[in-house]
N, C-alpha and C positions, 0 to 999 in steps of 0.2 A: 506488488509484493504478494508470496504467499499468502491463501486464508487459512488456519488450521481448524478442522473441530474431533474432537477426541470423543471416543466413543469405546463402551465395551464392558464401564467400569460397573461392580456389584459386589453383592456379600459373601464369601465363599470361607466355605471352615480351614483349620490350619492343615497342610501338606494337601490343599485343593490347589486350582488351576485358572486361571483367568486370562483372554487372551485381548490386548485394549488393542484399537484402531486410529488411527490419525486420518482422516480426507483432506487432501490439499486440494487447493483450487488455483487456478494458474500456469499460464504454458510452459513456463520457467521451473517446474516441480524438478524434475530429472539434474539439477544443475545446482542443488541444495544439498547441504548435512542436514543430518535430520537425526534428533533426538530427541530422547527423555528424562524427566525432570519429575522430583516429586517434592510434598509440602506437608507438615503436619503442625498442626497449629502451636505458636511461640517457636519456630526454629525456622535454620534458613532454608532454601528451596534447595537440595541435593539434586545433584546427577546422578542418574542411571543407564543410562547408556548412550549411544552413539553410534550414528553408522554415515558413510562417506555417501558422497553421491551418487558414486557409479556402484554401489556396497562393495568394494574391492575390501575394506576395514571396516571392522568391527569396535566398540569404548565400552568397557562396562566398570563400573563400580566397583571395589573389592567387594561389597556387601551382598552382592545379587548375581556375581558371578558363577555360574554352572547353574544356576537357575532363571536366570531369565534369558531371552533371544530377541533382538532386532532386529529385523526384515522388511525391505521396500519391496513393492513393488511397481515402478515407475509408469508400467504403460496403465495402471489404477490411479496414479495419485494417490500411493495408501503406503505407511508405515505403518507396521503393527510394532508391538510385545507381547510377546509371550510370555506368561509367567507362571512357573510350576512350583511346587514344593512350597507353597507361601509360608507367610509365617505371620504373627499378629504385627511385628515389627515393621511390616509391607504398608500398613494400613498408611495412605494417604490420599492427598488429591494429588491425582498425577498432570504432567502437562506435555505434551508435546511441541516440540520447539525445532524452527529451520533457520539456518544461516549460510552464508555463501562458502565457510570454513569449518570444516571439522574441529580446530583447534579454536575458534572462537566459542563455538557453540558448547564444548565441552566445559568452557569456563564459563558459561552464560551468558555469553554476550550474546544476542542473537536479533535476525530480525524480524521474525514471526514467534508470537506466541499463540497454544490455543486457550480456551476457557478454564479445560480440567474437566477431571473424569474422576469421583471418586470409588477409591478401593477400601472396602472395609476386610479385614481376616479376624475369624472370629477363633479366641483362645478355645 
């Protein structure tokens, strides 16, 4: 099974930029959905995006739509996000998450998660 560890996350003011990492481990990386997932304390863990295995498709959020980007890149073992224009609203612990289905992972089912990374945006 995948290992994830997320990485990238810090304090950036609001319509600043912040861009997180996922490293997977595992020779099975290129053959995974690979997405993200954030959290902020008393609520449930939200999706953010989504990207297929081969990235032919893209998932995103209505929330973070034209602001944020998901991109792999396979022969790394790395998913990133991008994220521009923040907003205080961004502020979580994010997670990066892999599953054998897009459509699983998008609802959360998944079967790798990583630690988290958190994001703060400051008003």
């Amino acid at each position: 099974q995948v290992q994830l560890v997320e990485s990238g996350g810090g304090l950036v003011q609001t319509g600043g930029s912040l861009r997180l990492s996922c490293a997977a481990s595992g020779r099975t990386f290129s053959r995974y959905a690979m997405g993200w997932f954030r959290q902020v304390p008393g609520k449930e863990r939200e999706f953010v995006a989504a990207i297929t295995s081969s990235a032919g498709s893209t998932y995103y959020a209505d929330s973070v739509k034209g602001r944020f980007t998901i991109s792999r890149d396979n022969a790394k073992n790395t998913v990133y996000l991008q994220m521009n224009s923040l907003k205080p609203e961004d502020t979580a612990v994010y997670y990066c998450a892999a599953d054998t289905a897009s459509l699983s992972l998008r609802r959360g089912v998944v079967a790798s998660w990583g630690q988290g990374t958190q994001v703060i945006v400051s008003s």
